[in-house]
VEXSEBA-934393 format. One record per atom (N, C-alpha, C): residue in one letter; y, x, z. Coordinates in steps of 0.2 Angstrom, whole numbers, padded with zeros to 4 digits, always signed. Example, Ala and Ser with C-alpha at 12.3 -4.5 7.8 and 13.67 -1.06 7.14 Angstrom:
<lofis>
A-0028+0066+0039A-0022+0062+0039A-0016+0066+0039S-0011+0064+0035S-0005+0068+0036S+0000+0064+0039
</lofis>
This chain:
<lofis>
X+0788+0327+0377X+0787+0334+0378X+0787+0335+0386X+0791+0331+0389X+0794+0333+0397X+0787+0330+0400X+0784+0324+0398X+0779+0322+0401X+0773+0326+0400X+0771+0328+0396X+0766+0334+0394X+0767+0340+0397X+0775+0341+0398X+0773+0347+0403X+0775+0347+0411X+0774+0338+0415X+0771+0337+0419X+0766+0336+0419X+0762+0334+0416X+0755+0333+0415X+0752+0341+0419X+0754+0347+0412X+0750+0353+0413X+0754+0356+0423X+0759+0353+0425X+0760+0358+0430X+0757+0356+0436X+0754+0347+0435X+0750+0345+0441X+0742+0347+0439X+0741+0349+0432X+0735+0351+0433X+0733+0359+0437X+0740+0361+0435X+0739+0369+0437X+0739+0370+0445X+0746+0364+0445X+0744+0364+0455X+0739+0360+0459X+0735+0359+0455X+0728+0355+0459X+0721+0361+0458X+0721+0363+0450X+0718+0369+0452X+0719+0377+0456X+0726+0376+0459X+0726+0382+0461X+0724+0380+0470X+0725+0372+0469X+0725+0370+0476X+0718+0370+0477X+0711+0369+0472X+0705+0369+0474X+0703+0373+0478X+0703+0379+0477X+0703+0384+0481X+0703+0384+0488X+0707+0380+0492X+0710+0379+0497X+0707+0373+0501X+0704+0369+0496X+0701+0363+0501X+0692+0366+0506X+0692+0364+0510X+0688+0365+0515X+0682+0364+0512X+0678+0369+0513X+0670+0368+0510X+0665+0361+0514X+0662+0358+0510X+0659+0352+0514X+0654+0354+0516X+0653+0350+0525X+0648+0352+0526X+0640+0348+0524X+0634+0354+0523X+0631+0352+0519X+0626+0345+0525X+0622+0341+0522X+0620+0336+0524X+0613+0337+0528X+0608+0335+0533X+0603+0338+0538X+0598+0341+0532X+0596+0341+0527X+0592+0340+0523X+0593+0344+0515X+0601+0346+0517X+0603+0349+0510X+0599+0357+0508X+0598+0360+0504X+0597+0368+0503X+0602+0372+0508X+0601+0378+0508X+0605+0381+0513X+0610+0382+0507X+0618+0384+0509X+0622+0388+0506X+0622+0395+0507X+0624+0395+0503X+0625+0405+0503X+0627+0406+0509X+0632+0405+0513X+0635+0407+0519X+0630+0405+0525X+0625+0400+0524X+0619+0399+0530X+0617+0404+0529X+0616+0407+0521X+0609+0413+0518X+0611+0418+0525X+0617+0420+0523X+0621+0426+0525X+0621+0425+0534X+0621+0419+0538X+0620+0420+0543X+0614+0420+0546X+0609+0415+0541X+0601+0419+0544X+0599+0423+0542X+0601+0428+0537X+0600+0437+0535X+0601+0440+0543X+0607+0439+0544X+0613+0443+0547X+0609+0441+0557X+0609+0435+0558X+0605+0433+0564X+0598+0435+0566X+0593+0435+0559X+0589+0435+0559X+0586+0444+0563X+0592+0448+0558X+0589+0454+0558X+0593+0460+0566X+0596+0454+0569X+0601+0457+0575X+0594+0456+0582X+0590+0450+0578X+0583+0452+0585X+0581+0455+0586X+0581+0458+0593X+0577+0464+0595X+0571+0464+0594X+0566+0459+0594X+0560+0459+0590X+0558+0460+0583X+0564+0456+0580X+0564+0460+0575X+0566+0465+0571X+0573+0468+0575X+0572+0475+0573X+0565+0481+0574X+0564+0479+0581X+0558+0483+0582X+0552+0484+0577X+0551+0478+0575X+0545+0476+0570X+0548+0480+0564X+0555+0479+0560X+0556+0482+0554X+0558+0490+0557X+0558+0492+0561X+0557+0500+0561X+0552+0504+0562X+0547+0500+0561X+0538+0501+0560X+0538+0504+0555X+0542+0502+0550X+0541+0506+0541X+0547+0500+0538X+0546+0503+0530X+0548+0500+0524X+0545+0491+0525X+0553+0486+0526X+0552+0479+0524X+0554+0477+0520X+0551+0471+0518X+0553+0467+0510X+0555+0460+0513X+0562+0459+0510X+0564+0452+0511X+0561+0448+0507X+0558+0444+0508X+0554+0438+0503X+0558+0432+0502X+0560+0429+0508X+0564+0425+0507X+0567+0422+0512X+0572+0418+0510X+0578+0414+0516X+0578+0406+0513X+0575+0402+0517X+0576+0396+0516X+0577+0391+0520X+0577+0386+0519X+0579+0379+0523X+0575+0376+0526X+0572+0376+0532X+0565+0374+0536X+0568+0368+0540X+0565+0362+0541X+0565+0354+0544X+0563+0357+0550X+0567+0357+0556X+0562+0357+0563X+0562+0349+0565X+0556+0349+0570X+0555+0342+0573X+0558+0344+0579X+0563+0338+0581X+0567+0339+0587X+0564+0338+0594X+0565+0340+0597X+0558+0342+0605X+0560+0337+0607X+0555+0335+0613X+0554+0328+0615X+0563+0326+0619X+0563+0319+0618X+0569+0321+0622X+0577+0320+0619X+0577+0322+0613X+0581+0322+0608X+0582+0323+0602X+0577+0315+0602X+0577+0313+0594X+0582+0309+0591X+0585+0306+0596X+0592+0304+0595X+0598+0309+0593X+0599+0316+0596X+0603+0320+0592X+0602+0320+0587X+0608+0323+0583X+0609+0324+0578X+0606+0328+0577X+0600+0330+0568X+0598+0337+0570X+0601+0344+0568X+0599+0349+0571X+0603+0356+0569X+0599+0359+0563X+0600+0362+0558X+0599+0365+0551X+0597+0372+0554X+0590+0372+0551X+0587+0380+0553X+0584+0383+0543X+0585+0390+0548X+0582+0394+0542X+0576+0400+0542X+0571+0399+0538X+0564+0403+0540X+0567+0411+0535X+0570+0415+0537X+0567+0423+0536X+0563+0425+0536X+0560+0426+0530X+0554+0429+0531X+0551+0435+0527X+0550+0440+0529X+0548+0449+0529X+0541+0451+0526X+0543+0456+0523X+0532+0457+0521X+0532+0463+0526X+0529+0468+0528X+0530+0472+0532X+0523+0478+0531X+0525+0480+0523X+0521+0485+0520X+0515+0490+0523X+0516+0491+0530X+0514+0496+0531X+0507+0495+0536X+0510+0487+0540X+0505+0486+0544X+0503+0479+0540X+0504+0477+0535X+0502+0471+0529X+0502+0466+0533X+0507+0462+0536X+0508+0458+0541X+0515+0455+0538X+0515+0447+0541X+0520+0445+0538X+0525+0445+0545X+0532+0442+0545X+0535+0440+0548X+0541+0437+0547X+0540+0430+0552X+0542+0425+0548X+0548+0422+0556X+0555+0423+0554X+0560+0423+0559X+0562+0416+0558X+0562+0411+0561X+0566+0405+0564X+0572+0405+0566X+0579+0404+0563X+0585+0406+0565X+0589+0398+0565X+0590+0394+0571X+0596+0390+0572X+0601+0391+0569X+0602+0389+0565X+0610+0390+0562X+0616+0388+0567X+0616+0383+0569X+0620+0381+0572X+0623+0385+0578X+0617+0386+0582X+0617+0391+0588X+0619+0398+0587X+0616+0401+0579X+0616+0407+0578X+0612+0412+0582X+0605+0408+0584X+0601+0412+0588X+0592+0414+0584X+0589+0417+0587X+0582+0416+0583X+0579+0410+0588X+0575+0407+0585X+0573+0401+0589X+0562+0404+0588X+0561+0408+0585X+0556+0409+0585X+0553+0414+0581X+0549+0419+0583X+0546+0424+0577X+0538+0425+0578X+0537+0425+0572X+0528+0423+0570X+0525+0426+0563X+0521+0432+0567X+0517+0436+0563X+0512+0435+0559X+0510+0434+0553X+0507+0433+0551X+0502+0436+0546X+0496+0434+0543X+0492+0442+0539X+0496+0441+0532X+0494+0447+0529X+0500+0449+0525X+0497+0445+0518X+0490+0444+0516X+0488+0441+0513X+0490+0435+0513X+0494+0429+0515X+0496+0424+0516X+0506+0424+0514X+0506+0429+0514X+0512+0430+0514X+0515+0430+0505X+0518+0425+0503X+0519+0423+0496X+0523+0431+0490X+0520+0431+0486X+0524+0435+0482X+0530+0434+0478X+0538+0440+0479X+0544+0435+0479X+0545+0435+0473X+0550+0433+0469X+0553+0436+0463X+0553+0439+0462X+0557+0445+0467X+0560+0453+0464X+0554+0455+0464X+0547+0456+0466X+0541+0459+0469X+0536+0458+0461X+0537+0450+0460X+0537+0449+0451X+0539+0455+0446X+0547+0454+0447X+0550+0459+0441X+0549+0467+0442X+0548+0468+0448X+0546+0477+0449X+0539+0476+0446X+0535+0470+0448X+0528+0470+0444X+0529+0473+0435X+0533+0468+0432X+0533+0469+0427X+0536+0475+0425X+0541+0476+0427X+0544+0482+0426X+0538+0486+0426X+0533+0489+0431X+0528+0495+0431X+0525+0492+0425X+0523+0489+0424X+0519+0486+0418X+0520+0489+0412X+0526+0487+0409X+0528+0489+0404X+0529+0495+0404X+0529+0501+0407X+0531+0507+0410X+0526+0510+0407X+0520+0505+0406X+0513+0510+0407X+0510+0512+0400X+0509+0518+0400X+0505+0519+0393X+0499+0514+0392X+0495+0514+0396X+0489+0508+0396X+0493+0502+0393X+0496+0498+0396X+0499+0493+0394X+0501+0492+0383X+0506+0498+0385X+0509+0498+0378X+0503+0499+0373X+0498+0502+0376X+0492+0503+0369X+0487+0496+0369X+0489+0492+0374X+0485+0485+0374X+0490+0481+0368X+0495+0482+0366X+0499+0477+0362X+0501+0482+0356X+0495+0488+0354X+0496+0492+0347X+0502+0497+0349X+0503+0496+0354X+0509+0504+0355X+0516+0501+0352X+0516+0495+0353X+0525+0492+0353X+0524+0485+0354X+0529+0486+0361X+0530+0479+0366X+0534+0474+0362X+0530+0467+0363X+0536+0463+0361X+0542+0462+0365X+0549+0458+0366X+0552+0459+0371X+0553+0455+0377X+0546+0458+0380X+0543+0454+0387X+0549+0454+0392X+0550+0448+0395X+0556+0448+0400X+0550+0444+0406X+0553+0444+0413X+0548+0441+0418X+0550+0433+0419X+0545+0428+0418X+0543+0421+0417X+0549+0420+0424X+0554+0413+0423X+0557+0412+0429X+0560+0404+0427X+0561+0401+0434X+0564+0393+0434X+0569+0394+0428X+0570+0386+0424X+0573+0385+0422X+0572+0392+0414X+0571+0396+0414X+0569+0400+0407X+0563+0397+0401X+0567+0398+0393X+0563+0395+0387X+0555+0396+0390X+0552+0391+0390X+0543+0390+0392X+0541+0393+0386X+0544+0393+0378X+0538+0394+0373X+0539+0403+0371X+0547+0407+0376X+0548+0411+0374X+0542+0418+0377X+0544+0425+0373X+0540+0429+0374X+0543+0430+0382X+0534+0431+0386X+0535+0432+0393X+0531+0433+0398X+0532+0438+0405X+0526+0439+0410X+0525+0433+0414X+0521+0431+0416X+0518+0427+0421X+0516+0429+0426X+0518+0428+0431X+0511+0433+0438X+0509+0429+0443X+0503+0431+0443X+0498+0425+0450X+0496+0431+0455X+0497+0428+0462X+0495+0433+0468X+0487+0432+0465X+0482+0439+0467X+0477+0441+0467X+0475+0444+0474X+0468+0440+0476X+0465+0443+0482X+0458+0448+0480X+0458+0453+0482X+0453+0457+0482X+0445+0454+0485X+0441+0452+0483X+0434+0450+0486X+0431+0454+0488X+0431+0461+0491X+0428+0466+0494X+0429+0471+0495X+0428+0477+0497X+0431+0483+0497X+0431+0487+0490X+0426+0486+0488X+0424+0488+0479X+0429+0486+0476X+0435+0479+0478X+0440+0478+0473X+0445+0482+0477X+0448+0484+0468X+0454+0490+0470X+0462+0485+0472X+0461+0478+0474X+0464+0474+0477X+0465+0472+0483X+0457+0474+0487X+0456+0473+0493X+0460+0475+0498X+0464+0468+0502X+0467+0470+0507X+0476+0474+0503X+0474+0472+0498X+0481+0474+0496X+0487+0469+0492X+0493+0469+0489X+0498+0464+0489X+0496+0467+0480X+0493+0464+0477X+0493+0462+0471X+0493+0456+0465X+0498+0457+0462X+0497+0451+0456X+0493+0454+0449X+0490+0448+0444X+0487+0448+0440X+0493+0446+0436X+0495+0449+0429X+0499+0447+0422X+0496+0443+0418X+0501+0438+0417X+0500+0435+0410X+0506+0434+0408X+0502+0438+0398X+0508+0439+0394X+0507+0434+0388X+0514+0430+0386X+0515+0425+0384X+0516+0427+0377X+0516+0426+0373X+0517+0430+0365X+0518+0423+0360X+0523+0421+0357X+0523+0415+0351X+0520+0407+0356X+0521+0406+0361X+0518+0402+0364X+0509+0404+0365X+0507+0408+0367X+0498+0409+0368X+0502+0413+0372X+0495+0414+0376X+0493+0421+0380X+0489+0425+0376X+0492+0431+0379X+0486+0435+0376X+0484+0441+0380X+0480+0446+0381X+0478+0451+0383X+0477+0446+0392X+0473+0441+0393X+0471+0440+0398X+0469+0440+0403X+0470+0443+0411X+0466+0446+0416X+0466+0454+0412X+0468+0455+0409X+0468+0465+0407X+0473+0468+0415X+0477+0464+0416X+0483+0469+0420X+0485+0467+0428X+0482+0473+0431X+0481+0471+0438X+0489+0475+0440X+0495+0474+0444X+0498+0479+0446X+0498+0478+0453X+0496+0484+0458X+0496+0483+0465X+0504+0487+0468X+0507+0481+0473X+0512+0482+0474X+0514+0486+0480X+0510+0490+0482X+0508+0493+0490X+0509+0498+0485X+0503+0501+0481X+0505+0507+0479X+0507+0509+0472X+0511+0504+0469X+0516+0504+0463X+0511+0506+0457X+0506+0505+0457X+0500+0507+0450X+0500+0500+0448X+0499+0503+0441X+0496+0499+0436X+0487+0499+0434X+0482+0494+0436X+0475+0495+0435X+0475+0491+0431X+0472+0490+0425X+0470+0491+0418X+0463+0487+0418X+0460+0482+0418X+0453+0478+0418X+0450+0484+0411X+0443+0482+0411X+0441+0482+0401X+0441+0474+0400X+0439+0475+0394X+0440+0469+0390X+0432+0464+0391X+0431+0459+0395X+0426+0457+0396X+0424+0451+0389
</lofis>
């Protein structure tokens, strides 16, 4: 009994001690941690360039990632510094913008504009797609006027379960009601098939749902 209830009180003082031990630092190559996230959010958005830019209109965070820089001439021998790309959609002028943030320094090391067509569709931009989708009387009368219960396609989620899929769409013209605009195209997954194919356009500039016919 006495030894089991040493047992339980060095477990209890080791997990209370985890807590306490020093976070490790992450490796030249590692994904960023949430507290890199938080300081290239935080850095990224203290730029005077880039404040200027985001108070042009409404911006969308697309992402915060782990970017490899090549070390300048000179010092390939240092060790290297851990950077992270910020990067913005910037709705109004359709332009990207894509922040360089030194972690290490906590400075911006570099910002670059870019066309807005290039600029990749995020997840949230996904689920706001679907979400207007299902929203939509068009939609619900595409599947007999009751939805199966579509949830949005994402890493690691059942592949054979009921689900949206969205692919960026570019417009080929002025005639298409995607020209020049940030649109994805739906695919809905039902029993393992797709079905209702290319029917569902959602343009994400001006929160509609465009509705194909059935070719």
């Amino acid at each position: 009994m006495q030894i089991l209830r040493s047992v339980l009180l060095v477990a209890v003082a080791l997990s209370c001690g985890a807590s306490f031990l020093p976070a490790q630092t992450p490796l030249p190559l590692d994904p960023l941690t949430p507290g890199e996230r938080a300081i290239a959010d935080t850095v990224a958005r203290s730029d005077a360039r880039v404040r200027e830019a985001l108070r042009a209109g409404t911006a969308q965070l697309i992402h915060i990632e782990f970017i490899a820089v090549k070390p300048a001439e000179g010092q390939e021998d240092l060790p290297p510094r851990r950077h992270a790309e910020v990067l913005f959609f910037l709705p109004r002028a359709n332009v990207g913008l894509s922040v360089l943030v030194d972690l290490e320094r906590r400075q911006v090391a570099e910002v670059v504009r870019s066309p807005g067509e290039s600029v990749p569709i995020s997840a949230a931009e996904v689920d706001r797609a679907v979400r207007l989708a299902l929203a939509d009387p068009g939609v619900v009368r595409l599947f007999g006027g009751t939805l199966p219960g579509f949830r949005p396609a994402g890493v690691g989620r059942d592949t054979s379960a009921t689900r949206v899929e969205a692919i960026r769409t570019l417009g080929s013209g002025p005639a298409d009601p995607c020209y020049r605009r940030r649109c994805v195209v739906l695919f809905f997954r039902v029993d393992n098939r797709y079905v209702n194919l290319n029917r569902v356009l959602v343009d994400l500039v001006g929160n509609r749902v465009i509705l194909r016919e059935n070719r």
